[in-house]
LUMNU-311864 format. One record per residue (C-alpha): residue in three letters; x, y, z. Coordinates in nm, 3 decimals, padded with zeros to 5 digits. Each point is the difference from the previous one (the first is absolute). Last residue first. Layout:
 rest    east   north      up
  ALA       X       Y       Z
...
REM end
This chain:
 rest    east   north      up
  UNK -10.495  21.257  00.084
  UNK  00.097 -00.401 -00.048
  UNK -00.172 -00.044 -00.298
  UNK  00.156  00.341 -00.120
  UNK -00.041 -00.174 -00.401
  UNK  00.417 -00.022 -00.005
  UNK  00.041 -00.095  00.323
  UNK -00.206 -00.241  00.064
  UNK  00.044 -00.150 -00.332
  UNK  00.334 -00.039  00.139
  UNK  00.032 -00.087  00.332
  UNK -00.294 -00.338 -00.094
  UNK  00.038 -00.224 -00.275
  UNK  00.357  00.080 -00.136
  UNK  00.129  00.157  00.346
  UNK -00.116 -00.333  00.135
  UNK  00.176 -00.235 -00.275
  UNK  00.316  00.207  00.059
  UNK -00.031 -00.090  00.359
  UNK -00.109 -00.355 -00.116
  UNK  00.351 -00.043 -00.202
  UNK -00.068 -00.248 -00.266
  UNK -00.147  00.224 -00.265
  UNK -00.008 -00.234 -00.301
  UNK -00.151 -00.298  00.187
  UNK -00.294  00.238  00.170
  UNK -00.056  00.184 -00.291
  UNK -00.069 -00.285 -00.207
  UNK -00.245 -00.147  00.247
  UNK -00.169  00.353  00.026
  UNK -00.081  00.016 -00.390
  UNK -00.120 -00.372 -00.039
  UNK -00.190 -00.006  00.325
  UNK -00.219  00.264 -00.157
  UNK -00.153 -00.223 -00.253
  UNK  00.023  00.011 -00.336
  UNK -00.244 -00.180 -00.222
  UNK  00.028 -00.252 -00.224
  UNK  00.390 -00.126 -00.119
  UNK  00.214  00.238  00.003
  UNK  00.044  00.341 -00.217
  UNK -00.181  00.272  00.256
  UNK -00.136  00.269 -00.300
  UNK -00.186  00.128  00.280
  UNK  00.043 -00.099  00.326
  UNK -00.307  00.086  00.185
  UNK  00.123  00.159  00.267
  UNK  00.396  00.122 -00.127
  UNK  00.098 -00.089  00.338
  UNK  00.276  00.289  00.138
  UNK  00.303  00.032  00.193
  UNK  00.222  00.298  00.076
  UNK  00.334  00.061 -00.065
  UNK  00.175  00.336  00.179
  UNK  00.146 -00.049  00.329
  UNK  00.132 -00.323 -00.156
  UNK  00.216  00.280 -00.167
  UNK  00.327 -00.172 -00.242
  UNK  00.038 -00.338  00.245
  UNK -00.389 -00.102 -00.112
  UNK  00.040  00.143 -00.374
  UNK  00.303 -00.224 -00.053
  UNK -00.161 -00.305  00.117
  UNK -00.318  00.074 -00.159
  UNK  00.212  00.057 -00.336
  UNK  00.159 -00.350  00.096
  UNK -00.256 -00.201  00.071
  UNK -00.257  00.104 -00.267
  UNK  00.185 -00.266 -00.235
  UNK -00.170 -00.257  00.267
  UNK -00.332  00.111 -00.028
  UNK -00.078 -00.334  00.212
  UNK -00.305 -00.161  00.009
  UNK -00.098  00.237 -00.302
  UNK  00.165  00.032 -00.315
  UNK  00.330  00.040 -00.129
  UNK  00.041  00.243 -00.252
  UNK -00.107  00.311  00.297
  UNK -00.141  00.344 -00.040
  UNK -00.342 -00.062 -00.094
  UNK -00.038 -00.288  00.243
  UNK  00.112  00.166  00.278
  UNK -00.286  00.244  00.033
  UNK  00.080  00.132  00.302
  UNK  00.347  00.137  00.191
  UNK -00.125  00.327 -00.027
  UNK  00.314  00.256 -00.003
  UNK  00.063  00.339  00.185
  UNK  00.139  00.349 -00.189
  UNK  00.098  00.306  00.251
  UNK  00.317  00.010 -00.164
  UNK  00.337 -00.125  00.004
  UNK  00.041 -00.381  00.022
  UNK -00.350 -00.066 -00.180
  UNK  00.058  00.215 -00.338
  UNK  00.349 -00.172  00.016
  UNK -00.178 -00.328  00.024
  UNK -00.254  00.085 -00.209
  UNK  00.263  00.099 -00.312
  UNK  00.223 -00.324  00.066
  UNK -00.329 -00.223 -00.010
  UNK -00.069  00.200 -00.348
  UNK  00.366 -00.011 -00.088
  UNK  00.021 -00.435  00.027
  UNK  00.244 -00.146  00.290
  UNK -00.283 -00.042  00.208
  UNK -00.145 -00.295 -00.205
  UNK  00.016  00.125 -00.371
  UNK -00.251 -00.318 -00.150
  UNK -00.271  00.136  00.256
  UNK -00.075  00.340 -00.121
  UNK -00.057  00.266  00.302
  UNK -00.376  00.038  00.075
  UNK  00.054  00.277  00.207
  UNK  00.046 -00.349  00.275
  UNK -00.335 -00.022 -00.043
  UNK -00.114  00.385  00.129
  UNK  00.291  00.258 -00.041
  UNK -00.091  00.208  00.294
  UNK  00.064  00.410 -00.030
  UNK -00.103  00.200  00.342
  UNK -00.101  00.337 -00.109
  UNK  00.185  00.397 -00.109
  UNK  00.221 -00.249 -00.245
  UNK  00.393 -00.037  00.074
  UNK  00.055 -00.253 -00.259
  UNK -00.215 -00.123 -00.246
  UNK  00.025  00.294 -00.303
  UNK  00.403 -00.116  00.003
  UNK -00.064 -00.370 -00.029
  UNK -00.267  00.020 -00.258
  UNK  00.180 -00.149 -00.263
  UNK  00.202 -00.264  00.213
  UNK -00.361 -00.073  00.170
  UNK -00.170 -00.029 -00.315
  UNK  00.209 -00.223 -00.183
  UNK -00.178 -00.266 -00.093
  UNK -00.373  00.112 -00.014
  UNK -00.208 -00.215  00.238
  UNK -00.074  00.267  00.249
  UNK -00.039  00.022  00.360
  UNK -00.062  00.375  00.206
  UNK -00.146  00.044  00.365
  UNK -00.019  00.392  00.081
  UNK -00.046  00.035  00.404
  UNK -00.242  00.275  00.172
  UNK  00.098  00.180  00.302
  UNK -00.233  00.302 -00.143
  UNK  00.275  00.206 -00.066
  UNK  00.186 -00.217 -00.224
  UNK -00.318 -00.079 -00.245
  UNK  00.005  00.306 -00.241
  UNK  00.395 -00.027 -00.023
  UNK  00.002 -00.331 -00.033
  UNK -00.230 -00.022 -00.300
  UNK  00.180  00.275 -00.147
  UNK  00.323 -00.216  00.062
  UNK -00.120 -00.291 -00.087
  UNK -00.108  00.060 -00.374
  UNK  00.269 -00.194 -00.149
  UNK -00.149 -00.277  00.215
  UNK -00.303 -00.036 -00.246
  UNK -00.385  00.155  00.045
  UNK -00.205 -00.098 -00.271
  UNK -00.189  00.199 -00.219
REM end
């Protein structure tokens, strides 16, 4: 069978003590409000990859985005800012609905949002092929602040993985 974010904490558990992360995304509404409690304080590093795949149409005032963001405010719980195009209405140049949640994410714990490419870009909904230029462009106009940018591309992957060890 499958292995589902309900089962986090065992999977947490086994991994915490060899410096290993747990990554978790899931197209179920509701999963992160439902989960909430099992999510926090985990024996690992928790990162909700693509945003944790929060729905679109609730912007950041919907309960899943509310849900991360507490889940991201108090634990040891990082986001991938990846994979904008399963998480956003408005398609790529701009992700423009993304603004806000990325916004609020980015004054919440910089120290704690990551960056990632999605290489190759499945289910990407534009035109042909992605490219990468369409995932760092975005990032670049919805992060403004290069020092945030930095910790983004390069503080704190470092720190998470021990890059910097």
């Amino acid at each position: 069978g499958a292995l589902t974010p309900a089962d986090a904490p065992e999977i947490a558990r086994l991994i915490g003590p060899y410096g290993w992360v747990l990554q978790v995304q899931r197209r179920v509404p509701g999963w992160i409000e439902g989960l909430a409690p099992k999510l926090a304080n985990l024996a690992a590093p928790l990162i909700f990859d693509h945003l944790g795949r929060t729905p679109a149409a609730e912007g950041a005032n919907g309960p899943e985005f509310k849900a991360m963001l507490k889940l991201f405010e108090g634990g040891n719980v990082w986001i991938k800012l990846s994979g904008f195009y399963y998480t956003a209405e408005r398609p790529h140049p701009g992700y423009e609905d993304l603004r806000e949640r990325i916004r609020i994410l980015a004054e919440a714990r910089p120290d704690r949002l990551l960056w990632g490419l999605n290489w190759p870009f499945p289910d990407f909904p534009g035109p042909g092929e992605g490219d990468s230029a369409d995932f760092l462009d975005p990032l670049l106009h919805l992060v403004p602040d290069a020092e945030t940018r930095t910790m983004i591309l390069a503080d704190n992957p470092g720190k998470l993985f021990g890059f910097d060890a």
